[in-house]
C-alpha positions as CSV (number, residue, x, y, z in Angstrom):
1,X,-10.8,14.2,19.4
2,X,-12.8,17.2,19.7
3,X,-11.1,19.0,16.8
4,X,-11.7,15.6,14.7
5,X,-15.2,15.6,15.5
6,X,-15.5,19.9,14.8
7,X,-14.0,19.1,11.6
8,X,-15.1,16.0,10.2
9,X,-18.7,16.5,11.7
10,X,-20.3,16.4,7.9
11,X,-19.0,12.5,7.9
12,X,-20.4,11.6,11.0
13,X,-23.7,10.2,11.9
14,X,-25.9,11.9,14.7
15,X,-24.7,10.2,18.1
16,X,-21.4,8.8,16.2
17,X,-18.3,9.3,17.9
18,X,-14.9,9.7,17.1
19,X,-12.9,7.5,19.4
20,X,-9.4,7.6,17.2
21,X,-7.9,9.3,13.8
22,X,-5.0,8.2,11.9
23,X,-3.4,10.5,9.9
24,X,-0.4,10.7,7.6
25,X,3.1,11.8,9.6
26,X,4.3,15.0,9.6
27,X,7.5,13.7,7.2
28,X,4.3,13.9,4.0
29,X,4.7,17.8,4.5
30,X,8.1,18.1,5.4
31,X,9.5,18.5,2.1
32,X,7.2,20.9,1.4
33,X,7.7,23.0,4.6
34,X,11.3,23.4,3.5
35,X,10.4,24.7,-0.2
36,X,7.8,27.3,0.7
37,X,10.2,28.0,3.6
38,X,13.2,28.9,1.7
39,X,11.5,29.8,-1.7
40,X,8.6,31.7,-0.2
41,X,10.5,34.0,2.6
42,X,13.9,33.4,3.0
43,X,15.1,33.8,-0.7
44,X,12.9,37.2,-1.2
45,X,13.1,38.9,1.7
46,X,16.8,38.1,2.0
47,X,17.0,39.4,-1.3
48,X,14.8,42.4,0.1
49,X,17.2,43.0,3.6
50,X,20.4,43.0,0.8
51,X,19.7,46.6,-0.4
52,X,16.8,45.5,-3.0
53,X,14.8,48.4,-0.9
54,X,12.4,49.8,-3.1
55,X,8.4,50.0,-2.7
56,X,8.0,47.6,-5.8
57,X,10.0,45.2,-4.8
58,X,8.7,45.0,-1.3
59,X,5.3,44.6,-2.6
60,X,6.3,42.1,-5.1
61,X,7.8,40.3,-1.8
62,X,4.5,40.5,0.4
63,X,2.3,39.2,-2.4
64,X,5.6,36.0,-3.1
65,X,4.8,35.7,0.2
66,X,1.5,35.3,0.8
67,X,1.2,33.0,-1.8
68,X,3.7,30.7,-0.7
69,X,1.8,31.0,2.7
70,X,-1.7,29.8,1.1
71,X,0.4,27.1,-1.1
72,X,2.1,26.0,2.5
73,X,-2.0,26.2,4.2
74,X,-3.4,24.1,1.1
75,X,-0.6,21.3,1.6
76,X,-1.4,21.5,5.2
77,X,-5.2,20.8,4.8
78,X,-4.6,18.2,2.5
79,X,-2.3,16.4,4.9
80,X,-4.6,16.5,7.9
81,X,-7.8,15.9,5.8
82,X,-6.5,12.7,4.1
83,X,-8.0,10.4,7.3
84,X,-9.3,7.5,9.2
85,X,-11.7,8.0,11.9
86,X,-12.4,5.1,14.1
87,X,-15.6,5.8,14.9
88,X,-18.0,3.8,17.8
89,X,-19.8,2.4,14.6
90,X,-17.5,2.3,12.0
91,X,-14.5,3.2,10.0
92,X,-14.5,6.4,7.9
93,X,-11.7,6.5,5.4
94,X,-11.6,10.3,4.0
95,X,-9.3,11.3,1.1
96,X,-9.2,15.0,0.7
97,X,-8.8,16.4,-2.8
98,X,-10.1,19.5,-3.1
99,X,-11.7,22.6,-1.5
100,X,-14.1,21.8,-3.2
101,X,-13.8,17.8,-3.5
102,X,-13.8,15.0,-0.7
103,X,-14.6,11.2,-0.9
104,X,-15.5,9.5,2.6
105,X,-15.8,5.3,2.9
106,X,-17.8,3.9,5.7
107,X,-16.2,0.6,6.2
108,X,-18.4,-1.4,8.8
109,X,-16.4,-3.4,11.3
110,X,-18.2,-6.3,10.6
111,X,-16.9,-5.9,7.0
112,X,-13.1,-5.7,8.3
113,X,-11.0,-9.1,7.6
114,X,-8.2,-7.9,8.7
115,X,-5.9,-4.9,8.9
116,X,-1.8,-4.9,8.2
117,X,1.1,-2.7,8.5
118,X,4.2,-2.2,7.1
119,X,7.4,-0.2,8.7
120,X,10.6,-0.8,5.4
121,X,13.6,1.5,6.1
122,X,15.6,2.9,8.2
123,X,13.8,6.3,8.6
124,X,10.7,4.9,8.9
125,X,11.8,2.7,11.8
126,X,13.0,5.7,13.7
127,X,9.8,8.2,13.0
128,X,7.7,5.7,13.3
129,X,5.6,5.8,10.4
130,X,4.7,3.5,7.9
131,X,2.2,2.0,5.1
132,X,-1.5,0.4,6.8
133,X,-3.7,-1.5,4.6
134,X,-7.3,-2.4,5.8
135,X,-8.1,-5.9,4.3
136,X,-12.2,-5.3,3.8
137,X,-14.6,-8.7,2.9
138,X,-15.1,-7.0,-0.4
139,X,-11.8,-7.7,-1.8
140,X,-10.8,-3.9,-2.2
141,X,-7.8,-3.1,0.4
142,X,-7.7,0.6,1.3
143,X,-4.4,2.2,2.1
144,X,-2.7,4.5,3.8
145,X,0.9,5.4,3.0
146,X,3.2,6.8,5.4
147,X,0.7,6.9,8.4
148,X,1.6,8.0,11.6
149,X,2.6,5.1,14.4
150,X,0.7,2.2,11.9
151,X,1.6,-0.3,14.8
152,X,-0.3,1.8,17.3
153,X,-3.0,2.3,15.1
154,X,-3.4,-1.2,14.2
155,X,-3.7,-1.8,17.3
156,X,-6.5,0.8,18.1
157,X,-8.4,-0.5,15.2
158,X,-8.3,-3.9,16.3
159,X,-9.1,-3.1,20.1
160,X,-12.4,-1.2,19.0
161,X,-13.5,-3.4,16.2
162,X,-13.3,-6.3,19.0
163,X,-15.3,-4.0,21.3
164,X,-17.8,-3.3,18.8
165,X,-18.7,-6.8,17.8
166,X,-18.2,-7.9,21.4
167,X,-21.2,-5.2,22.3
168,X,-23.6,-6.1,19.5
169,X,-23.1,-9.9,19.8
170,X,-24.2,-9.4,23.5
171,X,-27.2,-7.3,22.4
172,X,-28.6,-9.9,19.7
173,X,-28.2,-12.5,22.7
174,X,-30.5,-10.1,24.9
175,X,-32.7,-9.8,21.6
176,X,-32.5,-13.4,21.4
177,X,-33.5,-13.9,25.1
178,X,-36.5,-11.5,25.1
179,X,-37.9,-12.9,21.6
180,X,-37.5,-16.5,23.4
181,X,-39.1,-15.2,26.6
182,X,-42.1,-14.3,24.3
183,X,-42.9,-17.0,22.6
184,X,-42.8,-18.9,25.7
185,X,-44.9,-16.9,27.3
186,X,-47.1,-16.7,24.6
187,X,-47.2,-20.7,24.1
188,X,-48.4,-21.1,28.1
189,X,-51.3,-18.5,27.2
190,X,-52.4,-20.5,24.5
191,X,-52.4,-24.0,26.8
């Protein structure tokens, strides 16, 4: 949670914290792994190791190289950055698309009807990831595919949106009481 809150700190309010994140499962970047993997270092500097030994070539390798690195770091961002944080006040939904670009929804717990998963296939079952949609009062549903343990996180969700309304229900009763106490009080003065 720390590295959520280091990270995401520009989304947060002051004294917000971030009691859960889901993210999208590793399987998002998988694919992507295997092509900078192969194409970025295996295919060159195999190629290179072969007997293609010359100082050109070896540069021409490095740079290949380091730019399937940063291609490999910019899919990585983008898959850790594309978020929910489950704050102590609210839901932030984050969708990174950029360096330079972000959009972050603050979805109130209060606004929350309801929040649903779905796990289809046979992979999906066994890496346990799956689809979450977040049924808001609005009428817009916000999604996130492929999500990492959706049941777990539905749960999460559901646990701290309970706690939430469950703590501010009991403080409008002590507002309630106090406001009540007043005018009582202020009634006798007046007798």
């Amino acid at each position: 949670m720390i590295i959520e809150k280091l990270i995401f700190s520009k989304h947060l309010e002051k004294g917000e914290n971030v009691l859960y994140s889901v993210h999208k499962h590793w399987v998002c970047i998988f694919k992507i792994a295997l092509e900078v993997g192969f194409f970025g270092f295996v295919v060159p500097w195999g190629i290179y190791i072969l007997g293609f030994n010359s100082n050109l070539f070896l540069w021409t390798v490095v740079i290949w190289s380091s730019i399937a690195f940063l291609r490999y770091l910019y899919a990585l961002i983008d898959w850790y950055a594309d978020v929910w944080l489950v704050t102590d006040m609210s839901i932030i939904v984050i969708e990174w698309r950029g360096f330079f670009s972000n959009a972050a929804t603050r979805i109130g717990y209060e606004d929350i009807e309801g929040i649903a998963y779905d796990i289809n296939g046979f992979w999906p079952t066994v890496l346990q990831y799956g689809d979450i949609t977040l049924k808001v009062m609005s009428g817009n549903n916000l999604d996130l595919k492929k999500s990492k343990k959706p049941k777990k996180a539905e749960l999460m969700i559901t646990k701290y949106q309970d706690k939430f309304l469950n703590d501010r229900e009991m403080q409008d009763a002590g507002n309630l009481k106090g406001l009540l106490s007043q005018m009582i009080a202020h009634h006798m003065r007046q007798k």
